[in-house]
One Martini backbone bead per residue (centre of mass of N, CA, C, O) as a GRO file, in nm:
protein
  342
    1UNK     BB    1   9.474  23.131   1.703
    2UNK     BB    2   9.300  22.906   1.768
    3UNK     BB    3   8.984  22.748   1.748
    4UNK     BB    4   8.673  22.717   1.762
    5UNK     BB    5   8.391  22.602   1.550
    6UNK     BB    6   8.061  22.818   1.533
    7UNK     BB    7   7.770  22.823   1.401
    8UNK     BB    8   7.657  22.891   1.702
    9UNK     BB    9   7.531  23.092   1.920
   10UNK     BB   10   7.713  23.124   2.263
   11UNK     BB   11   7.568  23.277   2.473
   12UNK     BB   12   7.687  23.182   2.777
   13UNK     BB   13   7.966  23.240   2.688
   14UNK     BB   14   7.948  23.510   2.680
   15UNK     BB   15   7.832  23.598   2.930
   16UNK     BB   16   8.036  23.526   3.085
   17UNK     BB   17   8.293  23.679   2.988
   18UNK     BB   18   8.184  23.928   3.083
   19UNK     BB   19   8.158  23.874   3.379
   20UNK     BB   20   8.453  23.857   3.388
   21UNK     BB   21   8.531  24.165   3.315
   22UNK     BB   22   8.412  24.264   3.539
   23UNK     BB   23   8.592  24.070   3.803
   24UNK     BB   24   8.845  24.074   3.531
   25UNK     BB   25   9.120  24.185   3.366
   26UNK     BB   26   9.260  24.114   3.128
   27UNK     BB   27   9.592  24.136   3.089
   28UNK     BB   28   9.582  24.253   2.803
   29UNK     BB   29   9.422  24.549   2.940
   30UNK     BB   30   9.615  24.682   3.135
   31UNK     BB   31   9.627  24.975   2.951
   32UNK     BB   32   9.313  25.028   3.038
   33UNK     BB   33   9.222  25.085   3.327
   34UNK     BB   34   9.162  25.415   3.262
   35UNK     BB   35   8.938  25.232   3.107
   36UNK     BB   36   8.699  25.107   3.219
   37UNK     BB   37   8.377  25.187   3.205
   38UNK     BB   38   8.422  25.131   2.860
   39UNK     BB   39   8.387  24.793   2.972
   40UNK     BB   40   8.136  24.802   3.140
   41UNK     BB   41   7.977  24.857   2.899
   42UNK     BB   42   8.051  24.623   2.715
   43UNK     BB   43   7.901  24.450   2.930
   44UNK     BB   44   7.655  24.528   3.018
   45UNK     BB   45   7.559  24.526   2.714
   46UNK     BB   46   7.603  24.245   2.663
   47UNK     BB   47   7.381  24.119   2.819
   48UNK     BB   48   7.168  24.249   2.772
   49UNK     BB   49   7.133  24.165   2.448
   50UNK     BB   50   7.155  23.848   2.575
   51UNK     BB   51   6.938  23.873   2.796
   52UNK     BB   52   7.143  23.818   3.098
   53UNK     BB   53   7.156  23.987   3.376
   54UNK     BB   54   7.115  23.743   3.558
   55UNK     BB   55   7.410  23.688   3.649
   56UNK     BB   56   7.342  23.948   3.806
   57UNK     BB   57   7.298  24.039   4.113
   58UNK     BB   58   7.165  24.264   4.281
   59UNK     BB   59   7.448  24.319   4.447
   60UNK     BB   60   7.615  24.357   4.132
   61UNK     BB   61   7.445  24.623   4.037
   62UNK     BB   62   7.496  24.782   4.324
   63UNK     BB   63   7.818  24.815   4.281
   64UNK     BB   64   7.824  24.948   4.005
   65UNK     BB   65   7.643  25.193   4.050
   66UNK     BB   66   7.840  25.325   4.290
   67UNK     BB   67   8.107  25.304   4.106
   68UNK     BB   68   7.995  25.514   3.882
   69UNK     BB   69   7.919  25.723   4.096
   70UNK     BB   70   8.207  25.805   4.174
   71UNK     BB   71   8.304  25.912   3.831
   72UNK     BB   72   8.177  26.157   3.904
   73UNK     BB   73   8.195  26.503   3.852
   74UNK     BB   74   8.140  26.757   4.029
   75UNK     BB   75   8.116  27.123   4.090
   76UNK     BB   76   8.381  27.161   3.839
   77UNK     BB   77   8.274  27.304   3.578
   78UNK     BB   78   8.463  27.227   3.307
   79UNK     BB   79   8.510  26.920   3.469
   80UNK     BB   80   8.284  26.798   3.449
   81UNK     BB   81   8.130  26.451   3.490
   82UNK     BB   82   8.304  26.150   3.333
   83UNK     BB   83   8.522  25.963   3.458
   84UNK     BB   84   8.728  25.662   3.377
   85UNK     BB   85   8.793  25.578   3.682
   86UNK     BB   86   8.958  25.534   4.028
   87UNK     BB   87   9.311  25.614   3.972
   88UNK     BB   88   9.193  25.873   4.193
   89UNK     BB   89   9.226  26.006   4.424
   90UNK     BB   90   9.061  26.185   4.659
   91UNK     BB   91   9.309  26.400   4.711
   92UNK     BB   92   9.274  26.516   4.385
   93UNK     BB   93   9.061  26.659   4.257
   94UNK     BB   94   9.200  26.891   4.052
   95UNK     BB   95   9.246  26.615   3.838
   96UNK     BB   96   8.941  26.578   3.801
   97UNK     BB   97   8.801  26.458   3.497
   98UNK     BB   98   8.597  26.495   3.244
   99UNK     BB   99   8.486  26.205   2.964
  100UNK     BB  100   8.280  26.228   2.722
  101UNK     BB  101   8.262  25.920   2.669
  102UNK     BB  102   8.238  25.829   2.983
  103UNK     BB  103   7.981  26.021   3.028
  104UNK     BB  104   7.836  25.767   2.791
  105UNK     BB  105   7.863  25.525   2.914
  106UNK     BB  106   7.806  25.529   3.228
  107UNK     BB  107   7.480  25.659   3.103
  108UNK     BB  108   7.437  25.352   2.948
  109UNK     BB  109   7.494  25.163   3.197
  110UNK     BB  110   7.282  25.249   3.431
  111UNK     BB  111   7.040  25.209   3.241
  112UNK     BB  112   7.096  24.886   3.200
  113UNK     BB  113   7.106  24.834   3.520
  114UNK     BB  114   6.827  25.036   3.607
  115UNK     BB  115   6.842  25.321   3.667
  116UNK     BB  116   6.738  25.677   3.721
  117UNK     BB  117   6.925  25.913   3.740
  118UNK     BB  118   6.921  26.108   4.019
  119UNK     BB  119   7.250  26.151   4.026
  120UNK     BB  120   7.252  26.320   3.808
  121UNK     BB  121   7.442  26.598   3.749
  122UNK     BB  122   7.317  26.781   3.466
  123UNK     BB  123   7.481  27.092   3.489
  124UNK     BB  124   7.766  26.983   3.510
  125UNK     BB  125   7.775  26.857   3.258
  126UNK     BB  126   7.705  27.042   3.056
  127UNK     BB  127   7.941  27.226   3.114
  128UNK     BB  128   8.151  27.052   3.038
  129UNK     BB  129   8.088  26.992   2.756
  130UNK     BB  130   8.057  27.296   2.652
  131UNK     BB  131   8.406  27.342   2.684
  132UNK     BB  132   8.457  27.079   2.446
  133UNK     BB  133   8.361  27.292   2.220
  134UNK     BB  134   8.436  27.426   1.963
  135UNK     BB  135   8.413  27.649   1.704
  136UNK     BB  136   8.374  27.414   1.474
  137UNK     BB  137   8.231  27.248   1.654
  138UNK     BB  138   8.366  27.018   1.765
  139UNK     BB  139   8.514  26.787   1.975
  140UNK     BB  140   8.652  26.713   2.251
  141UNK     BB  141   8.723  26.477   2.533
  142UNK     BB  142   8.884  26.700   2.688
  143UNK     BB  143   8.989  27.024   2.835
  144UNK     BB  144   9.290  26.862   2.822
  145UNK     BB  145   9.469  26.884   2.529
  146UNK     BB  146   9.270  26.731   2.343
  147UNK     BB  147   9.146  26.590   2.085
  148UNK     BB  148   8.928  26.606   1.783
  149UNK     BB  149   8.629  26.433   1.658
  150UNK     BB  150   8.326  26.263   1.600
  151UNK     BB  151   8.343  26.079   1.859
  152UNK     BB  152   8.264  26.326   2.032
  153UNK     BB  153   8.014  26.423   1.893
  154UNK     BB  154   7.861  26.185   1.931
  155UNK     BB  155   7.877  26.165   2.257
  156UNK     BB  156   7.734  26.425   2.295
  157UNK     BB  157   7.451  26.367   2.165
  158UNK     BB  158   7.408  26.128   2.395
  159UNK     BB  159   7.408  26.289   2.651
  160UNK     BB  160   7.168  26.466   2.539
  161UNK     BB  161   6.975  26.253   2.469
  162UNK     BB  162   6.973  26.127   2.766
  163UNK     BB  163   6.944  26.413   2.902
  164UNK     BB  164   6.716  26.580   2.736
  165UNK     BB  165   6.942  26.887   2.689
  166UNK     BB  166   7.097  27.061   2.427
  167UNK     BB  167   7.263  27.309   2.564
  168UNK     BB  168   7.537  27.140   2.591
  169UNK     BB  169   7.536  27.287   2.277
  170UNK     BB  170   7.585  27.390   1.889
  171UNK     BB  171   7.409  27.245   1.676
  172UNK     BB  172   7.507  27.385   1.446
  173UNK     BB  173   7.817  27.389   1.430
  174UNK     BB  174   7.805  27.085   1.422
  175UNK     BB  175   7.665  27.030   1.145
  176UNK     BB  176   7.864  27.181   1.001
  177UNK     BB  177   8.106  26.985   1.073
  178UNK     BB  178   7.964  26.740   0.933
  179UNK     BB  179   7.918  26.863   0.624
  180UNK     BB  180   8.217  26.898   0.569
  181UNK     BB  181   8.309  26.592   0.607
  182UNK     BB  182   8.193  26.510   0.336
  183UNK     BB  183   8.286  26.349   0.089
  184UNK     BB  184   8.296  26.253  -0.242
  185UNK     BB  185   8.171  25.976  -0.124
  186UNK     BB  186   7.946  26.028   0.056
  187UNK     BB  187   8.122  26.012   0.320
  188UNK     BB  188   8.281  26.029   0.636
  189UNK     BB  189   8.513  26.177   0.824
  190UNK     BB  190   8.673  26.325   1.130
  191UNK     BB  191   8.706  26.547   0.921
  192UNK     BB  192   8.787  26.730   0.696
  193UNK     BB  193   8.942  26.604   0.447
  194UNK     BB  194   8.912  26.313   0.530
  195UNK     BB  195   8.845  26.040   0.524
  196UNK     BB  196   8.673  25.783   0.497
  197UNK     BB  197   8.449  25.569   0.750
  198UNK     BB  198   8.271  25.391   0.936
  199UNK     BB  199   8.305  25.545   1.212
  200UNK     BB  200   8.222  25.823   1.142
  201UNK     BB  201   7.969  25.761   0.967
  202UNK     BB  202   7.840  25.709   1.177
  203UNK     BB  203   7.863  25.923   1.402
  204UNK     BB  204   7.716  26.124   1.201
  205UNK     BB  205   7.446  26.008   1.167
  206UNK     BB  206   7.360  25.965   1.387
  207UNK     BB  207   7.381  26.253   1.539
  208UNK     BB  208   7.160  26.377   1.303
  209UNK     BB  209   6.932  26.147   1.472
  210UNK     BB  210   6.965  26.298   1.754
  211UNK     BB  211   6.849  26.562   1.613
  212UNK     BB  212   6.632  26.519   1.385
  213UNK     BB  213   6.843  26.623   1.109
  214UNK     BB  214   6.888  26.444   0.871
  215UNK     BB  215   6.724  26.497   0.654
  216UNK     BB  216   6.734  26.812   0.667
  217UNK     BB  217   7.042  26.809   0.567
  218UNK     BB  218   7.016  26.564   0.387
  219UNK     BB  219   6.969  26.467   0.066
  220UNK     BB  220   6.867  26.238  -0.116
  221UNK     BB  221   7.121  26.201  -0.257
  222UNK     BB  222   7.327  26.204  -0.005
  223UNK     BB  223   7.174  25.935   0.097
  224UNK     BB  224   7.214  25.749  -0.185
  225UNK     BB  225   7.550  25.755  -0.165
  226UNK     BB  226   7.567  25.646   0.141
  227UNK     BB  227   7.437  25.378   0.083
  228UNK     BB  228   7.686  25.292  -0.140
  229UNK     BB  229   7.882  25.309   0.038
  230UNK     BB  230   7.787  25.093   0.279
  231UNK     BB  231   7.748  24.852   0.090
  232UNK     BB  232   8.046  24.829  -0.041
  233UNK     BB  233   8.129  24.745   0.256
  234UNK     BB  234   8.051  24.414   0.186
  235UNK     BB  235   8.253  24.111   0.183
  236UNK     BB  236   8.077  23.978   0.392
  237UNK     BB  237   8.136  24.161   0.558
  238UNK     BB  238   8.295  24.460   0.724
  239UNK     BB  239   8.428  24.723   0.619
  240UNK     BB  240   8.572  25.052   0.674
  241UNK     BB  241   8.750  25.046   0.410
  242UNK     BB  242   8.851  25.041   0.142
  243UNK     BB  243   9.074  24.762   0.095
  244UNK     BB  244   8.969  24.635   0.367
  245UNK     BB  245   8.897  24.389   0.536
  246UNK     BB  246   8.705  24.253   0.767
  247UNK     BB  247   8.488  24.354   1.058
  248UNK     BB  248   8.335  24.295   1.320
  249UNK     BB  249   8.236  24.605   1.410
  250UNK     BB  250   8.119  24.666   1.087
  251UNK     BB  251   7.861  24.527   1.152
  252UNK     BB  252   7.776  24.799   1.281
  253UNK     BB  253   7.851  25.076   1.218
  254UNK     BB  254   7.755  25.022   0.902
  255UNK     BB  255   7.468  24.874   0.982
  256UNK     BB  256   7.353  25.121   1.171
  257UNK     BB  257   7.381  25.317   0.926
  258UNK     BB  258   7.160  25.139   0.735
  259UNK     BB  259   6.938  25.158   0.904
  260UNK     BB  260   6.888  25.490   0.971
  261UNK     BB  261   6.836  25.484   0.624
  262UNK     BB  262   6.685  25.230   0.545
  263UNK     BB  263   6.850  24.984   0.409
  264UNK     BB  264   6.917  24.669   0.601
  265UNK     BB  265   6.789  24.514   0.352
  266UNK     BB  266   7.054  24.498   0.204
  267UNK     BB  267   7.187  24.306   0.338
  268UNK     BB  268   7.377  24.017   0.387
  269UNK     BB  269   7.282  23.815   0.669
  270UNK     BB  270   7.466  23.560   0.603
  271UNK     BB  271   7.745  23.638   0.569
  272UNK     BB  272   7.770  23.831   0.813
  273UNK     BB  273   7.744  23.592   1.026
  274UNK     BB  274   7.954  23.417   0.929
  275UNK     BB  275   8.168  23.590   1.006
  276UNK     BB  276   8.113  23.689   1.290
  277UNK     BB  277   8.130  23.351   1.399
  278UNK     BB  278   8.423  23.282   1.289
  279UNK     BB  279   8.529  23.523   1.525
  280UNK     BB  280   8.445  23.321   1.760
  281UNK     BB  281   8.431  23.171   2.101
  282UNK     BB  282   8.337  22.887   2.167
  283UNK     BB  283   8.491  22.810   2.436
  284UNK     BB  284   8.502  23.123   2.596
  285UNK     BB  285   8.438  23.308   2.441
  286UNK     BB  286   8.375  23.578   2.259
  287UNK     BB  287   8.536  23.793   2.005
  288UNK     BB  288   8.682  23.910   1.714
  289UNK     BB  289   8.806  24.098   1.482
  290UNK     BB  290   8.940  23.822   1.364
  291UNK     BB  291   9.014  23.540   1.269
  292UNK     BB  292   9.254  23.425   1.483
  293UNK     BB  293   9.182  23.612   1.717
  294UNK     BB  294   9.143  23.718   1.984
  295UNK     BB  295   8.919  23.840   2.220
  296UNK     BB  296   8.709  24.084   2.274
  297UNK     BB  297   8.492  24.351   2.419
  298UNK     BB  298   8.439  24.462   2.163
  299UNK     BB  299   8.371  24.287   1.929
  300UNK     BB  300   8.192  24.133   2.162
  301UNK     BB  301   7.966  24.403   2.159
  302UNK     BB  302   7.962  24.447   1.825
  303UNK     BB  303   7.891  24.198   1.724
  304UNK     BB  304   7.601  24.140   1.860
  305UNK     BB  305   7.498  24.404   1.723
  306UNK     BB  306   7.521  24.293   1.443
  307UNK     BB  307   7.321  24.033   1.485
  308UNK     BB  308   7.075  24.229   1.623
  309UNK     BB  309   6.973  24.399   1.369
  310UNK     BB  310   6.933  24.102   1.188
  311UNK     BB  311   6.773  23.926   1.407
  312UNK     BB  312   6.880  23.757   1.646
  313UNK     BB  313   6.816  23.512   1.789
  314UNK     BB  314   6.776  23.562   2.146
  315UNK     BB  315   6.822  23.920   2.085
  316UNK     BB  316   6.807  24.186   2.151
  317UNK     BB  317   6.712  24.471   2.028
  318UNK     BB  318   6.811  24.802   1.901
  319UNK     BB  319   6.950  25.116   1.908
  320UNK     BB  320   7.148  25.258   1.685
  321UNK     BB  321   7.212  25.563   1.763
  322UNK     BB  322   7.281  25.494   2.076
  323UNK     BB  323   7.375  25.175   2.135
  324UNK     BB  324   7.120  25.052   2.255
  325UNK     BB  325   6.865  24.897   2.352
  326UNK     BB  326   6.519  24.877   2.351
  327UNK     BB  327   6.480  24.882   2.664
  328UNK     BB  328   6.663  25.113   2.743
  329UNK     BB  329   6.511  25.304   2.596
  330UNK     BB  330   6.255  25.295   2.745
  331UNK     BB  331   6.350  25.327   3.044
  332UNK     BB  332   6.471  25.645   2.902
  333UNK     BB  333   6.159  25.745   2.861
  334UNK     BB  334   6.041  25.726   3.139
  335UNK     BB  335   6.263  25.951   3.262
  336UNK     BB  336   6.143  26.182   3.080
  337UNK     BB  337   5.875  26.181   3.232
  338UNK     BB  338   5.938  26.219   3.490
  339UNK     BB  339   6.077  26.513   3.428
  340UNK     BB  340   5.871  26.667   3.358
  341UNK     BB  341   5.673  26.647   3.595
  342UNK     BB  342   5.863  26.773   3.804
   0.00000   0.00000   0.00000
């Protein structure tokens, strides 16, 4: 798929690009609309980044606020959360379930839109929370049936740093899950045994970031170790795992990886740039997996968000393990504040 190619970042057409994903989700995306709210995160944060969310009226923004707490499943014990959609009628409650990605989008989505998060009802999340962690510390995504790995131990992590209250986990087994996953090349896979890759190693890194545990747990040696995985995987952009081209994704995944070690200043900002732009759409906005090919919600509000940490004018910068700008982030700063004194 051909493209215009600019040099510069097009901020007004990215920034259009998500308003239009609010608005109407792209044909190409109609398999996700179970997901939709983890779209809406990636648009609504993707504004925030691009500094643009005046593009949204303050009747679209408390429009999106009140349809993200109707996917909030309250007072239903081991099922409470926020679910990923609103495409279960209201009169099948018992089918409805929170979903640990979807209930850390939801409140991460809030936050940018500039909620208060008062009618979050925090002690039913976490108590569904707490029902989808298993025996050796990692998550399920959610209670019934569910997949179990980094991903969900991450969101898990971001729920707690969120609502200031880690009751909801096991942090002990949490960490030990984190270090069986640790590979020989000094970077995690999504558990035990498993490959390294860009994404887990994010996920393993922020939670034990978001836990205030990373230095306790790992060795001045597995950090050193860790760095220099996580820096061999840039070849112009960043690949996921030795051997593969690089991906839009992994300027975010591995490059707030090398922030949160402390490394970030060994990046080659010029060639990630250059990278990322590459896979820009100059014409109607948003960003591609590779040049050349289609561009999505995920890659363009990950493409954003790798060269925010990079410094690009322009981008509000952003806090690498939670994933939010640093206003969202003071924003909910100030929310803990408030929770403290009542």
């Amino acid at each position: 798929m051909a493209r215009n190619f600019s040099a510069q970042l097009e901020k007004k057409k990215h920034a259009q690009y998500f308003k239009r994903i609010l608005q109407v989700m792209p044909s190409q995306m109609a398999q996700y609309d179970s997901n939709r709210v983890m779209f809406a995160f990636f648009a609504v944060s993707g504004l925030d980044i691009l500094d643009s969310l005046d593009v949204l009226n303050e009747s679209e923004k408390l429009s999106a606020i009140e349809w993200i707490y109707r996917l909030q499943v309250t007072d239903a014990g081991i099922r409470s959360g926020f679910q990923a959609s609103t495409m279960l009628p209201d009169d099948t409650l018992h089918y409805q379930c929170g979903y640990l990605p979807m209930t850390y989008t939801a409140l991460a989505t809030l936050l940018a839109l500039g909620d208060d998060l008062k009618r979050v009802n925090k002690k039913s999340i976490l108590e569904g929370m707490r029902a989808c962690q298993n025996p050796n510390g990692c998550f399920m995504a959610m209670i019934t049936e569910s997949e179990s790995d980094m991903r969900f131990l991450y969101c898990a992590c971001c729920v707690s740093a969120i609502l200031n209250d880690w009751s909801g986990m096991n942090k002990t087994t949490a960490i030990d899950y984190i270090v069986k996953s640790i590979s020989y090349d000094g970077a995690m896979g999504q558990g035990p045994d498993l490959e390294s890759h860009g994404g887990s190693t994010f996920c393993a890194v922020a939670s034990l970031y978001l836990m205030n545990e990373l230095h306790n747990v790992l060795s001045e040696e597995q950090i050193d170790k860790l760095r220099r995985w996580c820096l061999m995987r840039q070849n112009s952009g960043f690949q996921g795992r030795p051997g593969k081209p690089s991906d839009t994704c992994y300027s975010f995944w591995v490059g707030a990886t090398l922030h949160m070690l402390d490394a970030g200043h060994f990046i080659d900002p010029d060639e990630n740039r250059k990278f990322i732009l590459s896979t820009q759409d100059a014409s109607i906005g948003g960003f591609a997996k590779f040049y050349d090919t289609r561009a999505d919600p995920l890659h363009t509000y990950l493409g954003l968000c790798g060269l925010s940490l990079m410094g690009e004018p322009g981008l509000l910068p952003m806090n690498a393990a939670l994933n939010v700008s640093n206003r969202v982030y003071k924003h909910l700063k100030e929310i803990h504040k408030k929770w403290k004194t009542n």
